[in-house]
C-alpha positions in Angstrom: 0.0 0.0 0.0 1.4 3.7 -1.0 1.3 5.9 2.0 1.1 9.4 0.6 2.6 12.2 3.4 1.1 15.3 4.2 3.7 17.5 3.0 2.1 20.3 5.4 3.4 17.6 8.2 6.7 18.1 9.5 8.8 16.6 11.7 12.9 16.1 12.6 14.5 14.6 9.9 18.1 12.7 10.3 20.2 12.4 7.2 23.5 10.1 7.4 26.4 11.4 5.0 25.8 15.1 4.7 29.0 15.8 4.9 29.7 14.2 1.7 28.1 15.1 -1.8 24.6 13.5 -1.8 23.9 13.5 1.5 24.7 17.1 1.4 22.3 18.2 -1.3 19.4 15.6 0.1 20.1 17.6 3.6 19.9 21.2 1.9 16.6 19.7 0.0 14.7 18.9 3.0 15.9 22.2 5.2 14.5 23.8 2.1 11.3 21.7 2.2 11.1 23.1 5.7 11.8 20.4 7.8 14.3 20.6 10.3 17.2 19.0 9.9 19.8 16.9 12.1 22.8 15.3 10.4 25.1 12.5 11.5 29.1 13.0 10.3 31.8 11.0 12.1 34.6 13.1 14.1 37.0 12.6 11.6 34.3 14.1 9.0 34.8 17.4 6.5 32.6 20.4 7.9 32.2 22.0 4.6 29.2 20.9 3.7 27.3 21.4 6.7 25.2 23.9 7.1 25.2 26.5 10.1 21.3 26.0 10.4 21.9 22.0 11.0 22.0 20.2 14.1 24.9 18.0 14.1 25.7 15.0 16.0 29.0 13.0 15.6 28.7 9.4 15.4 29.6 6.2 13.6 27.4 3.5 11.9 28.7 0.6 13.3 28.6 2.2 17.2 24.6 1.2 18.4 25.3 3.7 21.2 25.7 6.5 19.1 23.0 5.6 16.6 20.3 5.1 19.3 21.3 8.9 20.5 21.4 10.5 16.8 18.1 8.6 16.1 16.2 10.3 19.6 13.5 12.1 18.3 13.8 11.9 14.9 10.4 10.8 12.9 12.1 10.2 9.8 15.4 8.9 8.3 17.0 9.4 5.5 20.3 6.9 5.4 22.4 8.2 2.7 26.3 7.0 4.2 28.0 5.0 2.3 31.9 3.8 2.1 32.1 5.2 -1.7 35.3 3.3 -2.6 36.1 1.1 -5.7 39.1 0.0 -4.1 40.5 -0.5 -1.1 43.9 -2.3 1.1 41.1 -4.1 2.4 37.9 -4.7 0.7 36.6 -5.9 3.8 35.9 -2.7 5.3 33.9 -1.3 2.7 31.4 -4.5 3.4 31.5 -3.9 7.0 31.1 0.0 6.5 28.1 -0.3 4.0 26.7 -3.7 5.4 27.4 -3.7 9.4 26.4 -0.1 9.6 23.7 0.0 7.5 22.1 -3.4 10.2 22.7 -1.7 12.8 21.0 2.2 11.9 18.0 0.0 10.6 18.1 -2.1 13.9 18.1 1.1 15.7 15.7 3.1 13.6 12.8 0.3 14.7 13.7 0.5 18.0 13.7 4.5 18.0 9.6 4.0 16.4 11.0 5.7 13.8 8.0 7.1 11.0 9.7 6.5 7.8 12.7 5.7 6.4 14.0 6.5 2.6 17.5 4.1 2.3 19.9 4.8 -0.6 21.2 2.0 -2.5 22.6 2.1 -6.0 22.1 1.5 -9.2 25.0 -0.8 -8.4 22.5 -2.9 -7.3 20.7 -3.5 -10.6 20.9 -6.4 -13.5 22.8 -4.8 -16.9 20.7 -5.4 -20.0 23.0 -5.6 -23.1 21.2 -2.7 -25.6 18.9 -1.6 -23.1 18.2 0.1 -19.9 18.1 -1.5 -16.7 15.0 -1.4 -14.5 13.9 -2.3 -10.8 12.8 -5.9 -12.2 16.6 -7.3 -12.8 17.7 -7.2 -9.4 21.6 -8.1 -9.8 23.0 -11.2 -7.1 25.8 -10.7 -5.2 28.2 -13.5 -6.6 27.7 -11.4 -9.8 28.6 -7.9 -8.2 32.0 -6.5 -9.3 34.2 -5.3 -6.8 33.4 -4.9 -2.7 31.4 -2.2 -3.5 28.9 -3.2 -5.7 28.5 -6.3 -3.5 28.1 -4.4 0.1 25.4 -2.6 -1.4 23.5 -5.4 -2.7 23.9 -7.0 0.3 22.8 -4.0 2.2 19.9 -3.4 0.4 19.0 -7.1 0.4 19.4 -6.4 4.1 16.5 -3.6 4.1 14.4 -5.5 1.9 14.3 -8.6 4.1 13.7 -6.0 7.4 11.0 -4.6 5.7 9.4 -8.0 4.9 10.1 -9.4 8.4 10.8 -6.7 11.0 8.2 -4.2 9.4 11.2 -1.5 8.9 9.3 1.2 7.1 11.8 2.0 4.6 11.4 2.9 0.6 14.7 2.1 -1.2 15.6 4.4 -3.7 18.7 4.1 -5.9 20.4 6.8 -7.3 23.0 6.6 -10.8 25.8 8.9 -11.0 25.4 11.8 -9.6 27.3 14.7 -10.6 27.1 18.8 -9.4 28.3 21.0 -6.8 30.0 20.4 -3.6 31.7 17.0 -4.4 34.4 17.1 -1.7 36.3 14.2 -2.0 35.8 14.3 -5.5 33.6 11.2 -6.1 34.8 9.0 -8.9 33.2 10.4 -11.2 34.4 13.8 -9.7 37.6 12.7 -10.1 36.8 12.2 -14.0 35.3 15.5 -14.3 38.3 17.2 -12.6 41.2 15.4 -15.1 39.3 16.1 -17.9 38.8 19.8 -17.3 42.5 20.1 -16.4 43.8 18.0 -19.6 44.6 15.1 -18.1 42.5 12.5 -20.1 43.7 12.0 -23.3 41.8 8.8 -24.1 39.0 7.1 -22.9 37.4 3.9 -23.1 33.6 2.8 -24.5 31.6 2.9 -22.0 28.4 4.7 -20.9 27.0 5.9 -17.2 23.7 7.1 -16.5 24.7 10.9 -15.1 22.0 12.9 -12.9 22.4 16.5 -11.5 23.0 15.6 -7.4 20.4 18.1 -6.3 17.8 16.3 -8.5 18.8 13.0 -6.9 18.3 15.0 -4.0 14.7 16.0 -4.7 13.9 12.3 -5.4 14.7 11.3 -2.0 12.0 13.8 -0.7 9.7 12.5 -3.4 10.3 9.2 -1.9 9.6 10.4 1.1 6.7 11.6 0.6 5.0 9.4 -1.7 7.4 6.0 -2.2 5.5 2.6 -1.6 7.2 0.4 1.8 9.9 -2.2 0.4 9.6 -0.9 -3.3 12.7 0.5 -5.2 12.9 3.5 -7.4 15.9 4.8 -9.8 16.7 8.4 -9.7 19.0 8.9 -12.8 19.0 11.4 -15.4 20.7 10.7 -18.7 22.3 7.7 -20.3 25.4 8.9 -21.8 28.8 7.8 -23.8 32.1 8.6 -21.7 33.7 10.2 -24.8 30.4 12.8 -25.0 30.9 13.1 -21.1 34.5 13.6 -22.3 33.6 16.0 -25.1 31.4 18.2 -23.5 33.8 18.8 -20.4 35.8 19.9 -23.2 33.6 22.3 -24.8 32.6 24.1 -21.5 36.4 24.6 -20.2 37.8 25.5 -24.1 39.6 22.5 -24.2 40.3 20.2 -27.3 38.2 17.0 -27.0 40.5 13.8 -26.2 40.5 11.6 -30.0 41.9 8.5 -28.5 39.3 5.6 -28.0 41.5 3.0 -26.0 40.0 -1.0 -25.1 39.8 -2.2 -22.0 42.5 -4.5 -21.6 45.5 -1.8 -23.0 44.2 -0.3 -19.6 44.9 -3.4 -17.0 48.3 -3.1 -16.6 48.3 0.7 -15.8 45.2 0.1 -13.2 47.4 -2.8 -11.5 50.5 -0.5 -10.9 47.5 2.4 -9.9 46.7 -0.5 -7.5 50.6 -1.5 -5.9 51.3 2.3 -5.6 48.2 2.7 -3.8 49.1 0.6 -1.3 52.5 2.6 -1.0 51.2 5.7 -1.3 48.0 5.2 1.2 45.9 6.8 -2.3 42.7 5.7 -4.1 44.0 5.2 -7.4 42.8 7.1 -10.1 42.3 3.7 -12.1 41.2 -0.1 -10.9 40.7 -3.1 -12.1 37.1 -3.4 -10.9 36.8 -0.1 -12.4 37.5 -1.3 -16.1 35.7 -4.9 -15.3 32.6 -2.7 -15.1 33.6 -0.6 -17.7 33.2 -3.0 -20.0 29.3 -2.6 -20.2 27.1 0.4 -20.8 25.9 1.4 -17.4 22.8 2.6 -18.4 19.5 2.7 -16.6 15.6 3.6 -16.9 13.7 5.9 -14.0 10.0 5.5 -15.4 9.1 4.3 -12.4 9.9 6.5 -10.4 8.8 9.3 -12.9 5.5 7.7 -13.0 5.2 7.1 -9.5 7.1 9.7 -7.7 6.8 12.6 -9.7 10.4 12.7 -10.0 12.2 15.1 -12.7 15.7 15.6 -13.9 17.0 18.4 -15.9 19.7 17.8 -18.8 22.8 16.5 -17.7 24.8 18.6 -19.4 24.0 21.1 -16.3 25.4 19.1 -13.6 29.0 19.0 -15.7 28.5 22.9 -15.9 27.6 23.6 -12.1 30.3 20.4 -10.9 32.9 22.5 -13.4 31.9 25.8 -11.6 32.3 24.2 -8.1 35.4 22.7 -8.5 37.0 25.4 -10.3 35.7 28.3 -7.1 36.9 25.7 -4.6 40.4 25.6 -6.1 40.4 21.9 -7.5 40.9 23.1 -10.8 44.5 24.1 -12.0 
């Protein structure tokens, strides 16, 4: 049964990750929604996306002690921390991180009486079709998940799903693609892409495809979901499905850049990611390049949200305006030399 809010109805709202780029912008979106707005960032944490009007309260996923406190009060929850790494000296965090924590928010979150919850998986989490666009009804397994990433976060929404079906954890799972835009911190991957290109630093590329939305749109999908999502169903919030050489291309166009020419398979690539790999381990650096990285690069990770255009309401402007705005961010905060 779809449970439709009273948008007129507010109450405290908790959002994990905002100080990182999503769960900044879903964060901003619901303070600007009106509702007020407490955030959850670990000590170690970046403060620059906070907002002085935000409560804050330090704390970390995997400590119940401080999850029962952050959660005291709040009606809803929007869980949108995740260990965003493709690579790691020890894939096993990244499963704990994204798994472990995510058990024991949810665990808390029922015990708290919590209202509603909106959980933020991935796209990661969905079945590729060859030639087509991926939808909610290919739901991918984790034997067949590349890379600790993609796996913790089927696992962790495979996690919500059965707590919804067996706990009654009143959560709506939605699952954002790429999101790109202002205040990307860390850089994301994709960031990271943006940021070498604009800067010359990409002279080839590979084919492959991602599904790009503007962050605050993903943003203003979580509220939809929110507000009008169905318990245990899953919704994509993407934007558009486009070729990495456009991506490429376009980055160029908007910087004055020449476009890079060279189109370079996926295996010329390996050897390069492996030694990205070793000096990571040295160096203590994500690499720019992995090996799961290219495994997945290998298909065209592109997606349909009808669903949750039908359902939701949800919209997404061009994507060509969340290169522009990211572009614009990175270049004011100094990232771009």
């Amino acid at each position: 049964m779809m449970v439709e809010l009273d948008v007129g109805s507010r109450g405290l709202i908790l959002v994990t990750g905002a100080s990182g780029f999503l769960g900044a912008a879903i964060a901003n979106t619901a303070r600007a929604a009106g509702y007020p707005v407490r955030v959850l960032v670990r000590s170690t944490s970046p403060r620059t996306n906070i907002h002085r009007h935000d409560e804050v309260v330090v704390g970390d996923l995997r400590d119940r002690a401080s999850m029962s406190a952050a959660l005291r009060g709040v009606r809803y929850l929007v869980h949108a921390a995740a260990d965003y790494r493709l690579w790691a000296p020890s894939p096993d965090d990244i499963l704990r991180n994204n798994v472990d924590g995510t058990r024991t928010l949810m665990e808390e979150a029922l015990r708290a009486s919590v209202e509603r919850i909106v959980y933020t998986s991935s796209v990661a989490t969905i079945g590729l079709r060859a030639g087509e666009s991926a939808d909610e009804t290919r739901p991918l397994s984790a034997e067949k998940a590349i890379g600790a990433y993609k796996k913790s976060k089927v696992m962790a929404e495979r996690l919500v799903d059965d707590m919804v079906a067996n706990a009654g954890l009143p959560a709506v799972i939605v699952n954002p693609s790429t999101p790109i835009g202002p205040r990307d911190v860390k850089p994301t991957p994709t960031g990271r892409i943006i940021v070498e290109a604009a800067c010359g630093r990409m002279p080839g590329f590979v084919d492959t495809g991602l599904n790009l939305v503007h962050v605050d749109d993903a943003a203003a999908g979580h509220l939809a979901a929110l507000h009008r999502g169905r318990i245990g169903e899953r919704y994509i919030l993407g934007g558009e499905n486009v070729h990495l050489g456009v991506m490429l291309a376009d980055i160029a166009q908007i910087v004055g850049r020449r476009p890079p020419r060279l189109r370079l398979p996926v295996a010329a690539i390996y050897p390069f990611a492996l030694g990205a790999e070793l000096w990571a381990r040295w160096s203590g650096r994500e690499p720019f390049a992995t090996r799961d990285g290219l495994r997945m690069a290998r298909q065209h990770m592109f997606y349909s949200d009808a669903k949750a255009r039908r359902d939701l309401g949800y919209v997404s402007r061009p994507y060509r305006e969340g290169i522009a705005d990211a572009i614009s961010w990175f270049r004011q905060a100094g990232y771009l030399q």
